[in-house]
BAPANU-827747 format. One line per 4 residues: for each residue x, y, z of N, C-alpha, C. Coordinates in Angstrom, 2 decimals. Layout:
N
X:Y:Z:X:Y:Z:X:Y:Z ~ ...
END
This chain:
95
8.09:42.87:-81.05:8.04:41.75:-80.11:9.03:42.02:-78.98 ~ 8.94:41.44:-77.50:9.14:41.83:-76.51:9.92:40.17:-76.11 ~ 10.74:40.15:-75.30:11.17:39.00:-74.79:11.73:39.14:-73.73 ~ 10.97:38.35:-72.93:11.88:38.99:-71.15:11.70:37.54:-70.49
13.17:37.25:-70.24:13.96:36.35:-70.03:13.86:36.93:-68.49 ~ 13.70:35.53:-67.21:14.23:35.85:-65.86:15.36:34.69:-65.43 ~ 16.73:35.62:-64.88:17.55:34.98:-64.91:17.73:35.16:-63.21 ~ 17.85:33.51:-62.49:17.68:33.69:-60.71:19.45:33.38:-60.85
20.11:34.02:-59.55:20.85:33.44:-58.98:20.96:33.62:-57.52 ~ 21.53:33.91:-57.09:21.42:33.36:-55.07:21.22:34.82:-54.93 ~ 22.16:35.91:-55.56:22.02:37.37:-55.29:21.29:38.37:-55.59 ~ 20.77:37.86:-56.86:20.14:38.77:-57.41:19.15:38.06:-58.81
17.79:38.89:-59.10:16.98:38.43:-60.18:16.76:39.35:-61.25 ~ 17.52:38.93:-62.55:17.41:39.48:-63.55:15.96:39.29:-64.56 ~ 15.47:40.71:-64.74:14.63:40.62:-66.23:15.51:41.35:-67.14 ~ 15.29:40.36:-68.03:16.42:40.47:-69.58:15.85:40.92:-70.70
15.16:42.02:-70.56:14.54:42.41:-71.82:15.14:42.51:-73.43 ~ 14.47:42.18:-74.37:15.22:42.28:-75.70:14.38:42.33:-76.31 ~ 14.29:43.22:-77.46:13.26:43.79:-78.58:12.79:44.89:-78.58 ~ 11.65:44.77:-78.56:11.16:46.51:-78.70:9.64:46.34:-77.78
10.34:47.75:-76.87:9.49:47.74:-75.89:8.21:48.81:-76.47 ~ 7.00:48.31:-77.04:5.91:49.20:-77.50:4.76:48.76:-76.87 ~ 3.67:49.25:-76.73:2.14:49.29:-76.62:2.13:48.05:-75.94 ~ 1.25:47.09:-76.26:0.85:46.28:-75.41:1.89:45.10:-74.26
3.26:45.20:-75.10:4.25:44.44:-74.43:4.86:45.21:-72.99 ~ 4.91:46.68:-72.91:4.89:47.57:-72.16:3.90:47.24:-70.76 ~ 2.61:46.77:-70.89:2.28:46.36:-69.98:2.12:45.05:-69.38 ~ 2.86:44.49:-70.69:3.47:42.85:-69.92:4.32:42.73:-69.33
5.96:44.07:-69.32:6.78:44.29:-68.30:6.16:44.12:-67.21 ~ 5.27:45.23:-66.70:5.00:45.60:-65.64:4.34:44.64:-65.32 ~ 3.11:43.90:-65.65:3.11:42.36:-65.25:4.17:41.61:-64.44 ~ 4.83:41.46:-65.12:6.05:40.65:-65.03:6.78:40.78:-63.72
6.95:42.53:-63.71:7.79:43.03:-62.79:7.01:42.91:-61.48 ~ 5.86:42.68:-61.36:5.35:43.05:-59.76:5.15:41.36:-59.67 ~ 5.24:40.49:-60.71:5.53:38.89:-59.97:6.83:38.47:-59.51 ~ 7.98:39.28:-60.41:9.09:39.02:-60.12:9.25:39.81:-58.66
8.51:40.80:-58.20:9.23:41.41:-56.64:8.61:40.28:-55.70 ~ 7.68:39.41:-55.79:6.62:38.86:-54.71:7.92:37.66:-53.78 ~ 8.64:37.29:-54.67:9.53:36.42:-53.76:11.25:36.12:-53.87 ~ 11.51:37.47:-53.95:12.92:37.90:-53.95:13.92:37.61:-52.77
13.56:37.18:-51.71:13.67:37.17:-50.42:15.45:37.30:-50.27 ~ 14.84:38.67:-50.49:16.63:39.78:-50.36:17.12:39.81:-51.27 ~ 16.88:39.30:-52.57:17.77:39.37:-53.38:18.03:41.05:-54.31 ~ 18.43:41.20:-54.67:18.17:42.37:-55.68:17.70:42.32:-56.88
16.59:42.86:-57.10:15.67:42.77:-59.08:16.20:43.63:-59.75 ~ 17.40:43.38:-60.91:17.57:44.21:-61.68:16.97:43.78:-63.13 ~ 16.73:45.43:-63.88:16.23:45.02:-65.03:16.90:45.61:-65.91 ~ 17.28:44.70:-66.39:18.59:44.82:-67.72:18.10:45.32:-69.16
18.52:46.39:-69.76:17.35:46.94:-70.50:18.49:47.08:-72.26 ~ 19.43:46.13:-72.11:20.31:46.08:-72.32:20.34:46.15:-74.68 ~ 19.17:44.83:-74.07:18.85:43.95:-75.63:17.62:44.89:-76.40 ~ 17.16:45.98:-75.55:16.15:46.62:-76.35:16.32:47.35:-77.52
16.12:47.06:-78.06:16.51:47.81:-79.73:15.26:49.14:-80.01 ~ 14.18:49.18:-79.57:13.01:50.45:-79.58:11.87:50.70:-78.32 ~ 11.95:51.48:-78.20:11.15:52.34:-76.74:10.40:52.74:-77.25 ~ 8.68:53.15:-76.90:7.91:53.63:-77.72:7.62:54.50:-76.44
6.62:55.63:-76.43:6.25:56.40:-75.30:5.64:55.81:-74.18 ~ 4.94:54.47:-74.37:4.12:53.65:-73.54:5.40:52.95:-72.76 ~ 6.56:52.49:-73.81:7.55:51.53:-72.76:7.96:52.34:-72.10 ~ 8.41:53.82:-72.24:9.17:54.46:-71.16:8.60:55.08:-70.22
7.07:55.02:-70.02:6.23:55.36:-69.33:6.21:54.08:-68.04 ~ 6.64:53.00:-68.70:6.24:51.68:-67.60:7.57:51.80:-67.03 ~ 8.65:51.79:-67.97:10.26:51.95:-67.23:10.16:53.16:-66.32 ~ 9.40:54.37:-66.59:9.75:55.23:-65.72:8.71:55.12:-64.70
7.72:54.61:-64.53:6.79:53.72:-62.89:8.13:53.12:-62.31 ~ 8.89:52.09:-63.01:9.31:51.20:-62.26:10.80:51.81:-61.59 ~ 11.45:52.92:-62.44:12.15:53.76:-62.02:11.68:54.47:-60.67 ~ 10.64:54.96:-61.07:9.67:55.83:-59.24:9.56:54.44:-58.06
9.50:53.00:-58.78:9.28:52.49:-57.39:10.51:51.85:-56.78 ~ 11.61:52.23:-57.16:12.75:51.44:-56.90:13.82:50.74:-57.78 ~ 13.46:50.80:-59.13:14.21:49.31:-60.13:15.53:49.57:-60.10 ~ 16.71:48.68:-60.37:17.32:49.35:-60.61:17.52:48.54:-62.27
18.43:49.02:-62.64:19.07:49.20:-64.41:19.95:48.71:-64.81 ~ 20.02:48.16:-65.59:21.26:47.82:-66.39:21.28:48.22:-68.08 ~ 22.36:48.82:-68.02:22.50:48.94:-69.80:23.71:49.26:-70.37 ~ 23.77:49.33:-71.75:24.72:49.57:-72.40:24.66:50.31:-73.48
25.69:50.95:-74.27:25.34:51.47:-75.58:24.49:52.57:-75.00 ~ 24.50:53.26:-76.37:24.11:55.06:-76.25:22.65:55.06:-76.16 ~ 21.65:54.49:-76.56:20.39:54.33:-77.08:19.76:54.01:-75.68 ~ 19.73:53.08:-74.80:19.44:52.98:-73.49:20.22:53.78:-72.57
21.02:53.89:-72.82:21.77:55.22:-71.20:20.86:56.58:-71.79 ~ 20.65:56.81:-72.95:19.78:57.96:-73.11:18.84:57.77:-72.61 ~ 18.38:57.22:-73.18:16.54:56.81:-72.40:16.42:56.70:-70.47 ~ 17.68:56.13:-70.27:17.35:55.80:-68.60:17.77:57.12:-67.80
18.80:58.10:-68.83:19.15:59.19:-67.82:18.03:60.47:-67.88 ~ 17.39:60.35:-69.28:16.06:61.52:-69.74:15.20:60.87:-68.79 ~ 14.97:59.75:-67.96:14.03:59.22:-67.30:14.08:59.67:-65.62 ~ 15.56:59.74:-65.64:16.35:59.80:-63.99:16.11:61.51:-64.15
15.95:62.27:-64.87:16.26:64.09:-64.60:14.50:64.26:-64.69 ~ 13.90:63.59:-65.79:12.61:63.51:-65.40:12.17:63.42:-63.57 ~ 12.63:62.17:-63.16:12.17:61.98:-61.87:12.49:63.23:-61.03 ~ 13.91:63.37:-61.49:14.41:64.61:-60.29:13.81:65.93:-60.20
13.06:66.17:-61.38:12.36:67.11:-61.82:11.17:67.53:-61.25 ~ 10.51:65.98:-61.03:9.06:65.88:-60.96:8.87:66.10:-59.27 ~ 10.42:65.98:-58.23:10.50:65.91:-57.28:10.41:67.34:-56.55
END
């Protein structure tokens, strides 16, 4: 199960993901994420990837779209900075 929390404040709009990002919830991010850009008006969309406890190949496939179109990140702990930096040398790679 997937839970993505949007948190507004004047500067910036958080998605708060927590659980485990697999198969079909993977493309409810990305849902999510192209309603959350439609009315940001300047703010910054970060997506906090913080609370995820499992990545399956499908979630890091949608994290790494949203990585190619701009996102930026938040995280903590060893388990997500792995995943977001194998994602960032990917990109640099693919460049």
């Amino acid at each position: 199960m997937l839970k993505i929390s949007i948190l507004d404040t004047p500067s910036q709009r958080r998605l708060l993901l927590e659980g485990k990002l697999i198969g079909p919830w993977a493309a409810e991010l990305a849902r999510v994420w192209r309603q959350a850009t439609a009315d940001l008006n300047g703010r910054a969309l970060i997506i906090d990837v913080k609370g995820l406890t499992a990545i399956t190949e499908d979630g890091e496939n949608v994290l790494l779209d949203l990585m190619k179109e701009g996102a930026s990140f938040r995280s903590s702990g060893v388990f997500t900075k792995q995943v977001l930096k194998r994602m960032a040398r990917k990109i640099r790679r693919d460049l």
